[in-house]
C-alpha positions in Angstrom: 0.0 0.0 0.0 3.0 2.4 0.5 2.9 3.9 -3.3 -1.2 4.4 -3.2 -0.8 6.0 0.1 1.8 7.8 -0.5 0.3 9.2 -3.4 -2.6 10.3 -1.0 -0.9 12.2 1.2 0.7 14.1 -1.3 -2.7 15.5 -2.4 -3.7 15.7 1.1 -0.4 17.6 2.6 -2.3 20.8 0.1 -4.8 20.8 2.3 -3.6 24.0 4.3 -3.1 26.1 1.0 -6.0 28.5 1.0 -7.6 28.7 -2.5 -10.8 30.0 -3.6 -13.4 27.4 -3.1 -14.7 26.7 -6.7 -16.2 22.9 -8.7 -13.3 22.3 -10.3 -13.2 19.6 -13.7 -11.7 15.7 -12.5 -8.8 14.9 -14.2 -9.2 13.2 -17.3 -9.8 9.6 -17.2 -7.3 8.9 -19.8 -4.7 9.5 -16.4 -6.7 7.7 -14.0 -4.8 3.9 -14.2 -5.7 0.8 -11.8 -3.4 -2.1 -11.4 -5.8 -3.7 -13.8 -4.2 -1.6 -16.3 -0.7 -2.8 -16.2 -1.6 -6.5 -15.6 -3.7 -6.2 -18.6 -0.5 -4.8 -20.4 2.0 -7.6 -19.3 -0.5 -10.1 -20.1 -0.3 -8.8 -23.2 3.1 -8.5 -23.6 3.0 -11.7 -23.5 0.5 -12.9 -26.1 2.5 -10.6 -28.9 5.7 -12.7 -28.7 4.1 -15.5 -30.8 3.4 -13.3 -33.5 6.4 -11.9 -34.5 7.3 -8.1 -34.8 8.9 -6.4 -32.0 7.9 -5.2 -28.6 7.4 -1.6 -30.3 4.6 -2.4 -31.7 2.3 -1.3 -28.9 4.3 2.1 -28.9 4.0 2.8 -32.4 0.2 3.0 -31.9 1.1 6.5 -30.4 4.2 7.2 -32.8 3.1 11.0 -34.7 5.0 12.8 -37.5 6.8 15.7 -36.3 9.2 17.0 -39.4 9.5 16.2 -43.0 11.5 16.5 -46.1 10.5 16.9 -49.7 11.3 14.4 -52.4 10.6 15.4 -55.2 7.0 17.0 -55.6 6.2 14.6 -52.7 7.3 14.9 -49.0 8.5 12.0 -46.5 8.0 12.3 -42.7 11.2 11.4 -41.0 11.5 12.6 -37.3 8.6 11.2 -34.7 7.4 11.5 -31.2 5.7 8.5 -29.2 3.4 9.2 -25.7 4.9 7.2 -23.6 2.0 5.6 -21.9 2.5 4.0 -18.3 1.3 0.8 -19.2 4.2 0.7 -21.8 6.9 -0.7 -19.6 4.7 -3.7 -18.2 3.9 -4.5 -21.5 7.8 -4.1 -23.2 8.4 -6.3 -19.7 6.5 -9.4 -19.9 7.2 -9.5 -23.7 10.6 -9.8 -22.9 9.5 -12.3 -20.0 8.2 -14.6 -22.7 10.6 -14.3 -25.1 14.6 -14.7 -22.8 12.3 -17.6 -21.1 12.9 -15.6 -17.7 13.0 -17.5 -14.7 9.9 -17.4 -12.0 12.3 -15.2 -9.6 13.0 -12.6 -12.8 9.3 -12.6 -13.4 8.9 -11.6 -10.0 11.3 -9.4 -10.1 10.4 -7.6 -13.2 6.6 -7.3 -12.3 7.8 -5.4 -9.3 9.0 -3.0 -11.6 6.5 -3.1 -14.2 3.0 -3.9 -12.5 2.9 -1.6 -9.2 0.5 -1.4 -7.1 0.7 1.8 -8.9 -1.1 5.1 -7.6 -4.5 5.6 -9.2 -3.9 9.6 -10.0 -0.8 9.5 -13.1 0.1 13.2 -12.0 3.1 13.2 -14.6 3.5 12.1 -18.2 6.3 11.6 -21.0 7.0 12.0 -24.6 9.6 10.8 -26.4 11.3 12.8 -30.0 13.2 12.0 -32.9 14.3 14.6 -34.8 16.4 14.4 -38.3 17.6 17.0 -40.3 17.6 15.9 -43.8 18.3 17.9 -47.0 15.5 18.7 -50.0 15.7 17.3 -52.9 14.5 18.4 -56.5 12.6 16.0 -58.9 16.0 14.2 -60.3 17.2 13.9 -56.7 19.6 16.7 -56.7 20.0 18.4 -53.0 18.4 22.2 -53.4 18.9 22.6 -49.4 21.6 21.1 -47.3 20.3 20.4 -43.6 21.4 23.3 -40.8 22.6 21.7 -37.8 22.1 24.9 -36.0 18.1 23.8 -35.5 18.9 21.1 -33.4 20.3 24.3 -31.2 17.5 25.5 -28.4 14.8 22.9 -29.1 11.4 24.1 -27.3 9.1 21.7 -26.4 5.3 22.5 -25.1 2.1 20.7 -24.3 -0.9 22.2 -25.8 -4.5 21.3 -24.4 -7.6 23.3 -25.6 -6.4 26.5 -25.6 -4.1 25.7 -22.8 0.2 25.7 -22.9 1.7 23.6 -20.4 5.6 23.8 -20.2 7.9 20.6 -19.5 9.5 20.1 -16.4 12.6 21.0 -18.5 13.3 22.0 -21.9 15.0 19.5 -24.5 17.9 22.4 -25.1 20.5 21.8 -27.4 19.7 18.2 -29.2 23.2 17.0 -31.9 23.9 13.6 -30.9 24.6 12.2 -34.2 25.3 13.1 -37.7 27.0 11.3 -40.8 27.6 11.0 -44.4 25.6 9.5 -46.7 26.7 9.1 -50.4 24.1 7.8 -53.0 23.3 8.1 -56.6 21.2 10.6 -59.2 20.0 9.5 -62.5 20.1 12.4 -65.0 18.2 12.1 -68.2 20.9 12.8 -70.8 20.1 13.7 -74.8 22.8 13.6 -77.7 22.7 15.4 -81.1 25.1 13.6 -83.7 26.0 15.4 -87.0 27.6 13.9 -90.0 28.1 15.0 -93.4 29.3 13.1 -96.5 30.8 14.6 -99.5 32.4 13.7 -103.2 32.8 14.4 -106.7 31.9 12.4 -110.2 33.7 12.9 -113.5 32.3 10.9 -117.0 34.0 10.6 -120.8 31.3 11.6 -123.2 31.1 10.4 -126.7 29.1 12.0 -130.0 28.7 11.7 -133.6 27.0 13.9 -136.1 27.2 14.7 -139.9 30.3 16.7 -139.0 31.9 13.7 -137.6 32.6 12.6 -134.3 34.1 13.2 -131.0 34.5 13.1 -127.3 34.5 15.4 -124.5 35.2 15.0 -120.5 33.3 16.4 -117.9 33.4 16.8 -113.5 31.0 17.4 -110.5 31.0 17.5 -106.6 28.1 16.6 -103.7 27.6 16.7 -100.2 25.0 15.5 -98.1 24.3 15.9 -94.0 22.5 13.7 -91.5 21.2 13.8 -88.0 21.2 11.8 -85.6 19.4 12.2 -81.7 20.4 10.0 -78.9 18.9 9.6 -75.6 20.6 8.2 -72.3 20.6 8.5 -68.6 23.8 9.6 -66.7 24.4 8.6 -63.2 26.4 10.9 -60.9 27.3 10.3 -57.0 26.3 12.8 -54.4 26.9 13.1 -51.1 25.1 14.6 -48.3 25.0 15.1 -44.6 22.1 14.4 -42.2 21.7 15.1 -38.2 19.6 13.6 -35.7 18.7 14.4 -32.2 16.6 12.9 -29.2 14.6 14.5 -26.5 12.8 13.4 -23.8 10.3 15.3 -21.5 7.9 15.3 -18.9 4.6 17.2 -17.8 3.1 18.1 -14.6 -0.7 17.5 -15.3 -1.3 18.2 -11.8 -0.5 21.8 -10.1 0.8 22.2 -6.5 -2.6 22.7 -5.0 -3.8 20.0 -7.3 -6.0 20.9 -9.9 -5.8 19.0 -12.8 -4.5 20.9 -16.0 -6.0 18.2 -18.2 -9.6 17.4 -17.6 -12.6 15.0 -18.1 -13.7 17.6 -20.9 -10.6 17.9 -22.9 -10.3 15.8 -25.9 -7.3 16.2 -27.5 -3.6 17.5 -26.8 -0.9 18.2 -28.7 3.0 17.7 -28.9 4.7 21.0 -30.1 8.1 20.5 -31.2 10.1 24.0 -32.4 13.1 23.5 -34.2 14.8 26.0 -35.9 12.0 28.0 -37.9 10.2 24.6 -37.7 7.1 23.9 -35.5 5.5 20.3 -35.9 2.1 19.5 -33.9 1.6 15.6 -32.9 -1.6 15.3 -32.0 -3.5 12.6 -29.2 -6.8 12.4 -29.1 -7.4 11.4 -25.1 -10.2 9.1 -25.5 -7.5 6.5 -27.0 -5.1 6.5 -23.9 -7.9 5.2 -21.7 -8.2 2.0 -22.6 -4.9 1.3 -24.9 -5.2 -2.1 -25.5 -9.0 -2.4 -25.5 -9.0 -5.1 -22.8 -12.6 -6.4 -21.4 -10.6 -6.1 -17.9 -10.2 -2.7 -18.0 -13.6 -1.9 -19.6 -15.0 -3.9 -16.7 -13.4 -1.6 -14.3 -15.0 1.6 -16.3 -17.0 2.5 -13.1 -14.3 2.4 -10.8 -12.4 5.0 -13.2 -15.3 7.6 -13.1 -15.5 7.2 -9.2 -11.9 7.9 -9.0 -12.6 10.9 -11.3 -15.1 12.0 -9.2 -13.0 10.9 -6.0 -10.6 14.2 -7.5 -12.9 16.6 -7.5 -13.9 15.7 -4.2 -9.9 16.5 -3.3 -10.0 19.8 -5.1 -13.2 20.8 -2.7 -11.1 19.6 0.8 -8.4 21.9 -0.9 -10.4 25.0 -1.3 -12.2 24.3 2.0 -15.7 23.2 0.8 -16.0 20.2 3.3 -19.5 19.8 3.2 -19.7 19.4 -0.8 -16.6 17.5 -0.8 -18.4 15.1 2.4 -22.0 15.3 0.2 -19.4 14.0 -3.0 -17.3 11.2 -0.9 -21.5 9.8 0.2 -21.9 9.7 -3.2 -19.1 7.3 -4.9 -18.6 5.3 -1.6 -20.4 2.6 -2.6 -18.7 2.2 -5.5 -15.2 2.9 -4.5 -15.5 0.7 -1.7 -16.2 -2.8 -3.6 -11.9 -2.3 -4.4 -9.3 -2.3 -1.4 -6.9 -0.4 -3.6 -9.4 2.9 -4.3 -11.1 2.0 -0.7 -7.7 3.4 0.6 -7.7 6.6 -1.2 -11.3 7.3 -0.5 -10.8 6.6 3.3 -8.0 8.9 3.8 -9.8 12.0 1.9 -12.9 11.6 3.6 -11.0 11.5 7.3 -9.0 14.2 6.4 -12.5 16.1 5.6 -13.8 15.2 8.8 -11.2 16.2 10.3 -10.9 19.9 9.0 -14.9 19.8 9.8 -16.0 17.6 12.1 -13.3 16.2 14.2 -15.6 13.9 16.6 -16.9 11.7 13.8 -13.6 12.1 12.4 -12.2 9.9 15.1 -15.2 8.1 15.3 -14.6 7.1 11.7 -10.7 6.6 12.1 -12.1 3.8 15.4 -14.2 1.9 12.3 -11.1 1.6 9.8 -9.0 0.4 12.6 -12.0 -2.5 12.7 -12.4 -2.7 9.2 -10.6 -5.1 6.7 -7.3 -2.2 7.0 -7.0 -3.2 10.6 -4.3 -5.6 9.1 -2.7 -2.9 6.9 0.3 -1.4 8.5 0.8 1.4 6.5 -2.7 2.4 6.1 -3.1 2.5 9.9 0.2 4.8 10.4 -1.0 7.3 8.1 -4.6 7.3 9.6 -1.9 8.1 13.1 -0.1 10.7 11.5 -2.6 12.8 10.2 -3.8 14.3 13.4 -0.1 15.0 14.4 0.6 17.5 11.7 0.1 20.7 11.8 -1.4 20.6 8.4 -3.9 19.5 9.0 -4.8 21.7 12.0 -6.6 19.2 13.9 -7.7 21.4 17.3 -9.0 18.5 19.4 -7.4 15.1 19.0 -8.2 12.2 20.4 -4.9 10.8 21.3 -6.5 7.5 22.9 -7.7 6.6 19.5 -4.4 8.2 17.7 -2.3 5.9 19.9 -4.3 2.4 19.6 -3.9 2.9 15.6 -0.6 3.4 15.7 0.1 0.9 18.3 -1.4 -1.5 15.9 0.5 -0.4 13.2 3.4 -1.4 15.0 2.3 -4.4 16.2 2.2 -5.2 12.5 5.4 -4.4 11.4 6.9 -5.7 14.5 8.1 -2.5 16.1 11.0 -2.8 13.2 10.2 0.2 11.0 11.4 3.5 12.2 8.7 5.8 10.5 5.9 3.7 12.1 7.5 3.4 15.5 8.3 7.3 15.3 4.4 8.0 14.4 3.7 6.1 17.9 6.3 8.0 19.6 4.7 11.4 18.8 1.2 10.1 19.4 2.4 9.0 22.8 4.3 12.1 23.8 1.4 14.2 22.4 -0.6 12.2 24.6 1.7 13.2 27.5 3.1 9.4 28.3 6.5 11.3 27.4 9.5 8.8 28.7 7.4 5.7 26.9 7.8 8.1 23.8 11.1 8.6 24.4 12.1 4.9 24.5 10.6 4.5 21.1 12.1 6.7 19.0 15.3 6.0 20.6 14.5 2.7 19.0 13.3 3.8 15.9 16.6 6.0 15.6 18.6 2.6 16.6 17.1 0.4 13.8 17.2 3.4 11.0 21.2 3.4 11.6 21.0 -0.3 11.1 19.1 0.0 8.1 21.3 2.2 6.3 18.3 4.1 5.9 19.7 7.6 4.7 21.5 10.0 7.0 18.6 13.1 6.7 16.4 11.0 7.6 18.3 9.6 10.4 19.0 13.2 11.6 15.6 14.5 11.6 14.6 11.3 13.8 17.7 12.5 16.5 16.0 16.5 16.4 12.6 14.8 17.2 14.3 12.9 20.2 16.2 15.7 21.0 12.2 18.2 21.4 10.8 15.7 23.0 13.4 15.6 25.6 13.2 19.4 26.1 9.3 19.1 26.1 9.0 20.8 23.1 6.0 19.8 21.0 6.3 19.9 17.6 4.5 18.9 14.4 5.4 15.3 13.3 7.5 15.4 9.7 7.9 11.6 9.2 4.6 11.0 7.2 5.1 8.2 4.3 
């Protein structure tokens, strides 16, 4: 549960930022992903091997045209960029699964990777881009423009949704990785005009007789005569040219720091904008294809779950702008549904407590005693978030009930065997909090002890020894070691 719950109290730490209280649009489905998703993908994976191809064929699906060069009268697209869609890597990994004939334990191993038990919210996505500079060729093939390296200099890359410009989490920059030399051949229609003349000369003996007598006389004569001739042939000639090529890859918040989504349930389309040089190529998505990639019955079948989860965001974005009661009137009406799956169940238990807790901090605690009996009682990490809520001062809780605050975090430990710091520090505040302060003491001395055996990092480690350190001078402070 540590990735779904961590992904909770991301959304949930906002709650403090003041915003204006407004009904903001869910986040598009297209980003809401279940584990369903990325089983259905492996599975997949899987299937293709048998047919041949390559593990790119998936990809390709979302592979769009970003530059061309002419040829002629006709022009070639030659640079791409490909969404790179999260269920991509479980499907790239169980193809590869079926075809090295990986072991069980690599199996294992790669579905760790692969098929998480992956947050439900996709709050960041990636593109991937191709782009190669090629020269432009006339109708015989000759090169009219040589390619400009220089527009692989300051590549801008944007998101474009609606009428909406969403900027990277960095810009591509300056993109030459590879260039080279190509040298091919041009075919040149050819005509010859051949000329030749012929020339001479004639002489004859003539003889005569008449009533005078007769006789003979000589005589001479030249001639000439020219002909034409038109041949027709094709000359070939080598050329040589040189192309470039650069890669990018970037990434998008689609979810600001209070939250809101920047791509909605009523977009429908977004587009890639790629600027090169004076060049600027669009590659377009239409949303609606991302939500269910590989049209998988599985995933249909979970269509329901999706929109409550949708929903389920909107209901975030109220607890963020401090509309408890609509967000409370939302959460009544998706529980049903979001409480058939343990893995959205989670998520819609920790928004609704943390409205309850901003509103109504009795039932809060009253709620918080019912998932401690519910089917979470056995969830460890569940059950220390659920503590630590109450101890931070982000959440402003006024009253809390520390006998409640303690018994969940006491059985959060009791779960983990008193053997992971975080958990066993969430018990030591609730206890000292509480006022039972040399009990508190004793265990976050431990948790500090087992950290430093852990390796665990040395920040975290230190931050642990400054909690000690308050809680020996008395000094209560807000808990800062929620997952």
């Amino acid at each position: 549960m540590m990735r779904t719950i961590g992904w909770a109290t991301l959304c949930l730490l906002t709650v403090w930022l003041r915003v204006s209280a407004q009904e903001y649009a869910g986040i598009h489905p297209a980003f809401v992903k279940l584990p369903v998703h990325f089983t259905e993908a492996w599975k997949q994976g899987e299937k293709d091997v048998p047919k041949g191809g390559d593990a790119f064929s998936f990809l390709n699906k979302y592979r769009r045209g970003i530059g061309d060069i002419s040829v002629g009268f006709t022009s070639e697209t030659v640079s791409f960029a490909w969404y790179l869609l999260p269920e991509w890597l479980a499907y790239y990994h169980g193809y590869e699964a079926r075809r090295l004939y990986k072991s069980d334990e690599e199996i294992k191993d790669a579905k760790q990777i692969s098929v998480p038990e992956t947050p439900q919210i996709i709050d960041t996505i990636s593109f991937v881009g191709v782009i190669t500079l090629m020269p432009s060729f006339d109708l015989y093939g000759n090169v009219t423009r040589t390619a400009n390296p220089k527009d692989l200099s300051d590549v801008r890359v944007v998101l474009k949704v609606g009428d909406r410009i969403i900027q990277p989490v960095k810009q591509p920059g300056n993109l030459l990785q590879h260039q080279g030399r190509e040298v091919y051949n041009i075919y040149v229609p050819r005509v010859q005009v051949n000329t030749s003349t012929t020339s001479g000369y004639y002489s004859g003996l003539s003889s005569w007789s008449s009533f005078w007598g007769a006789g003979s006389s000589s005589n001479f004569a030249t001639f000439s005569s020219t002909t034409t001739e038109t041949s027709y042939y094709i000359e070939r000639v080598e050329k040589g040219y040189t192309w470039y090529n650069g890669v990018f890859r970037v990434e998008f918040k689609i979810i600001d720091a209070n939250g809101k989504p920047l791509i909605t349930e009523d977009d429908k389309e977004m587009a890639l904008i790629v600027i090169y040089g004076k060049n600027e190529r669009h590659a377009k998505f239409k949303l609606q294809d991302l939500i269910n990639p590989l049209n998988s019955k599985a995933v249909k079948d979970a269509d329901a779950e999706i929109k409550s989860l949708v929903r389920l965001h909107k209901a975030v974005q109220l607890v963020i702008g401090g509309d408890f009661r609509r967000a409370l009137t939302l959460l009544n009406e998706i529980e049903n549904e979001l409480g058939k799956f343990y893995h959205t169940k989670t998520l819609f238990s920790l928004v609704k407590y943390v409205a309850l807790i901003r509103s109504d901090e009795e039932k809060a605690y009253a709620y918080a005693a019912d998932l401690l009996n519910s089917e979470f009682r056995n969830d460890a990490e569940f059950l220390n978030t659920i503590a630590s809520i109450p101890l931070a001062e982000a959440f402003s809780a006024r009253n809390p009930n520390y006998d409640i605050i303690v018994r969940i975090a006491r059985r959060a430990c009791d779960l983990s065997y008193y053997q992971e710091p975080h958990i066993l520090s969430t018990l030591a505040w609730a206890l000292f909090k509480s006022g039972s302060v040399k009990e508190a003491i004793e265990h976050q001395e431990k948790a500090i002890s087992i950290a430093k055996q852990q390796g665990i990092p040395h920040e975290v480690v230190t931050n642990l020894e400054e909690q000690l350190n308050r809680m020996k001078a008395g000094q209560i402070l807000p808990t800062t070691n929620n997952p």
